[in-house]
C-alpha positions as CSV (number, residue, x, y, z in Angstrom):
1,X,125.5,-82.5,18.1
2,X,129.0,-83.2,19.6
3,X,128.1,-86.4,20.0
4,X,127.1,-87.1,16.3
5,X,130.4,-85.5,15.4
6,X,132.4,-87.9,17.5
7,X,130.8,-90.7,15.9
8,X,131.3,-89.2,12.8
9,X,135.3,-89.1,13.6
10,X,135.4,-92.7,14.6
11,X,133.9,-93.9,12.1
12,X,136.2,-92.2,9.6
13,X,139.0,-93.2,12.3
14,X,137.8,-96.6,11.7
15,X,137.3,-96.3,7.8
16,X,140.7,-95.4,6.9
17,X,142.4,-97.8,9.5
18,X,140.5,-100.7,7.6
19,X,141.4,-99.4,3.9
20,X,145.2,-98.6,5.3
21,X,145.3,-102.2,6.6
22,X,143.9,-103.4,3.4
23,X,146.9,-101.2,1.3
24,X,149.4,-102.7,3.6
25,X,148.1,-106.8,4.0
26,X,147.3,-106.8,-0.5
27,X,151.1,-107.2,-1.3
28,X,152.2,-109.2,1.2
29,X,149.3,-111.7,0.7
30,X,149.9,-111.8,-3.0
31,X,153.8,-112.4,-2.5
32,X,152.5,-115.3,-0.2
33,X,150.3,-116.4,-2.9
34,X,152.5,-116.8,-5.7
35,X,155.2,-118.7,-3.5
36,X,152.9,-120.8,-2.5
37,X,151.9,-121.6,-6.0
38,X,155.5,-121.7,-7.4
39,X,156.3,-124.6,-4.6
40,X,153.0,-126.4,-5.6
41,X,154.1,-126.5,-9.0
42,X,157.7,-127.4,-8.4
43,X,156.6,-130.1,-5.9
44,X,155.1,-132.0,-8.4
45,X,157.5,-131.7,-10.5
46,X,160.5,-132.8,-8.2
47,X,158.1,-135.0,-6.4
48,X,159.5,-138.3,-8.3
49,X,163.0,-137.5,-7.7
50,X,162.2,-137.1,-3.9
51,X,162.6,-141.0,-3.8
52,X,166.2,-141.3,-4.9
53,X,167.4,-139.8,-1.8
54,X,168.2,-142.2,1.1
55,X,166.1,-140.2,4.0
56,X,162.7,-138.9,4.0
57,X,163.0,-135.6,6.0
58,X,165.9,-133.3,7.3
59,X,165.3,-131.2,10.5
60,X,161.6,-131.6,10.5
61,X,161.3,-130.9,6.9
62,X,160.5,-133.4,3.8
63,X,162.9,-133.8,1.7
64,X,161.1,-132.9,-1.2
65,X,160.0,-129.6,0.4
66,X,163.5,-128.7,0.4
67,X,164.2,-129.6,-3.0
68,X,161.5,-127.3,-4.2
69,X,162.7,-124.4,-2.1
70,X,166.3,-125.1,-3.2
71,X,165.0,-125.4,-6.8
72,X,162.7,-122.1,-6.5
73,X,165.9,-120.1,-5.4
74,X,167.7,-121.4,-8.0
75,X,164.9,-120.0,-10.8
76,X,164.5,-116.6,-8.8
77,X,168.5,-117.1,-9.4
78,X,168.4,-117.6,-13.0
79,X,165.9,-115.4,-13.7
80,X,167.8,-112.6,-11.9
81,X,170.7,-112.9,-14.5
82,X,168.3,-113.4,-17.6
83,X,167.0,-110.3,-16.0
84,X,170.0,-108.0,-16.3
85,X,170.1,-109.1,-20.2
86,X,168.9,-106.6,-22.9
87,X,167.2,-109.3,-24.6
88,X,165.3,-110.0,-21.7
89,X,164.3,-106.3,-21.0
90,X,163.1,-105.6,-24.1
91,X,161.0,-109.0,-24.2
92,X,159.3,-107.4,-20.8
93,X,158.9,-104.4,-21.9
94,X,157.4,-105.7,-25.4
95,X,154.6,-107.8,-23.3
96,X,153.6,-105.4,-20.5
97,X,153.3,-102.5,-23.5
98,X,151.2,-105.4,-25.4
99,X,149.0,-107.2,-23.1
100,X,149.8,-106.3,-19.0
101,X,149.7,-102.5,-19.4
102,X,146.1,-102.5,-20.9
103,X,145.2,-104.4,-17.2
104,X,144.4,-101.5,-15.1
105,X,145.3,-103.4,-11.9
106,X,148.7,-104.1,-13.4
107,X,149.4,-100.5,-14.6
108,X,148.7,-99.3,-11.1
109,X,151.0,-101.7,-9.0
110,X,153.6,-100.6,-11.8
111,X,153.3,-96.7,-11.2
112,X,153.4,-97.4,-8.1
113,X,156.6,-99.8,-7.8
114,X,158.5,-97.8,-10.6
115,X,158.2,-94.8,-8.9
116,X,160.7,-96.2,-6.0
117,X,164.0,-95.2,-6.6
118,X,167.3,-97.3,-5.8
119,X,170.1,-96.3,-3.5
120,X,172.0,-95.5,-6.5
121,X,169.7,-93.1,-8.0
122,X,169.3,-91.2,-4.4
123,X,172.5,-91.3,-2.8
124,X,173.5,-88.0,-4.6
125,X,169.7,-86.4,-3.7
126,X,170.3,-83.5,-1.1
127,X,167.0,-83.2,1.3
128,X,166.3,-79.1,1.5
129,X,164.0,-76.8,2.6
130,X,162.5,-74.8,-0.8
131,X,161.2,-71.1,0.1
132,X,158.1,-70.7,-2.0
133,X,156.7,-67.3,-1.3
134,X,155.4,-66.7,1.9
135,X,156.1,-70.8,3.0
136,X,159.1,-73.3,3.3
137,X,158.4,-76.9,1.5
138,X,160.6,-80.1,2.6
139,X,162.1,-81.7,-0.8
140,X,164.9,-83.0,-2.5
141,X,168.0,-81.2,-4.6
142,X,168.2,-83.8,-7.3
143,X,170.3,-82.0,-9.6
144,X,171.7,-78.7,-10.3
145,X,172.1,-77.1,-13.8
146,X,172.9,-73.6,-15.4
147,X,175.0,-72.4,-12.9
148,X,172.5,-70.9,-10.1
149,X,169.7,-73.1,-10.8
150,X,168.5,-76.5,-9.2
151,X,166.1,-79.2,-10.0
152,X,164.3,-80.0,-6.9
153,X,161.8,-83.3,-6.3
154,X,158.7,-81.7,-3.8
155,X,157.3,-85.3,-2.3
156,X,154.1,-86.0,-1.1
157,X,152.5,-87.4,2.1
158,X,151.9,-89.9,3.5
159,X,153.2,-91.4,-0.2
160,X,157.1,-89.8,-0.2
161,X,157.7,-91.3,-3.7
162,X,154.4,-89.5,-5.1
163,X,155.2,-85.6,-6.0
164,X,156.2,-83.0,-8.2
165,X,159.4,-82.0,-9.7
166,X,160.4,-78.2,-10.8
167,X,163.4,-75.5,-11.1
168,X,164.3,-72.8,-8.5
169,X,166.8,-70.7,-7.9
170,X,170.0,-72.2,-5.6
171,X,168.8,-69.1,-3.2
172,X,165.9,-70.7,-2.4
173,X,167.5,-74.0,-1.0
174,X,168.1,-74.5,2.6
175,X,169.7,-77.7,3.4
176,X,168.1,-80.3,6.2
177,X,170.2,-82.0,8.4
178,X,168.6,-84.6,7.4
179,X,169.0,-88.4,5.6
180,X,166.6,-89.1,2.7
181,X,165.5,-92.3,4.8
182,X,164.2,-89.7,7.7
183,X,162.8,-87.3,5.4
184,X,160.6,-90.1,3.8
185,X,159.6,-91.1,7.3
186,X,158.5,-87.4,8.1
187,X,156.6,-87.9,5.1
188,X,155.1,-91.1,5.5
189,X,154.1,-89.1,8.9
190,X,152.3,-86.9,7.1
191,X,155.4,-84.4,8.8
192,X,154.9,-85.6,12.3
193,X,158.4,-84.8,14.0
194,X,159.9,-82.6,11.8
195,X,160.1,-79.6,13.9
196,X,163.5,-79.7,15.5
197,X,164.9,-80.1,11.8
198,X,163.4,-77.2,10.1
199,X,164.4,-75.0,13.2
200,X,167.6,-76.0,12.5
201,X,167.7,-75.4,9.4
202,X,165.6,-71.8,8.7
203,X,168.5,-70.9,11.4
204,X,170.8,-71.6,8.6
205,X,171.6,-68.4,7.5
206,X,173.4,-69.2,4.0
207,X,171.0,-71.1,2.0
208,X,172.5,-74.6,0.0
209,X,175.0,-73.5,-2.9
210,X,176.9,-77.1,-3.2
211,X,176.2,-80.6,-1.7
């Protein structure tokens, strides 16, 4: 019997290893994936004017490589700025409500890149401990708002940027001495580590009124 059930844990071991490594290599190969197709493209295109330069390579590299990494950049460049226009947000937003939001692949990688907050948007995000009941929850003070009350975000694990939001009262905030780059490491370690900083801070013994 033990013996089944030890086979049963490696093979679950060995199930979500696999799927984790799948989760972790699917971006990176299709980042790959589409560079590599860009530079096909623009190779042929600058192919022709390859010729018009006096040497063939420069520190191991063809000429015409470097022209269509140079010339790549210089789109990803371009496209950066056309990016910050409101003519080209609204054009986005007009297609992926049209035609990539209906692709359920698409909608997915979107929830789950939208959901990832910049710097600006967390630098003012207080990590806490939130008394609910008879437990303590790790989360963030986003915001506060009439007078005693705060918005707090709860995260999840191992996914930190997949959770809930609600109100409590500024009594029930303890704050961590934590960064929000630790806490969503604690998270992504589904807590692992986190002991030293919630003794610390249920030893607190005023709970968060101000940031």
């Amino acid at each position: 019997m033990n013996s089944i059930i030890e086979d049963l844990g490696v093979l679950k071991f060995i199930k979500t290893t696999v799927l984790g490594g799948i989760l972790f290599l699917v971006p990176i190969v299709i980042f790959f994936a589409v560079i590599g197709k860009a530079l096909k493209l623009i190779h042929q295109v600058v192919a022709p004017m390859a010729h018009l330069v006096p040497v063939e390579s420069i520190g191991g590299l063809a000429v015409v490589q470097l022209i269509a990494i140079g010339l790549l950049v210089l789109v990803c460049f371009i496209a950066g700025l056309a990016a910050r226009t409101p003519a080209a947000r609204g054009l986005v937003q007009s297609l992926e409500a049209n035609v990539l939001d209906k692709i359920p692949a698409y909608a997915l990688m979107k929830a789950k890149t939208g959901s990832v907050l910049s710097p600006e948007d967390t630098q003012d995000m207080q990590p806490v401990l939130i008394q609910f009941d008879d437990s303590w929850q790790i989360g963030f003070e986003v915001e506060k708002y009439d007078g005693d009350k705060s918005l707090v975000f709860l995260p999840g694990a191992p996914d930190p940027w997949s959770g809930s939001v609600c109100a409590v009262t500024a009594d029930r905030l303890r704050p961590l001495p934590l960064n929000i780059k630790q806490v969503s490491g604690l998270m992504k370690r589904v807590g692992k580590g986190s002991g030293e900083a919630l003794q610390a801070a249920l030893a607190e013994a005023v709970p968060s009124t101000s940031r």
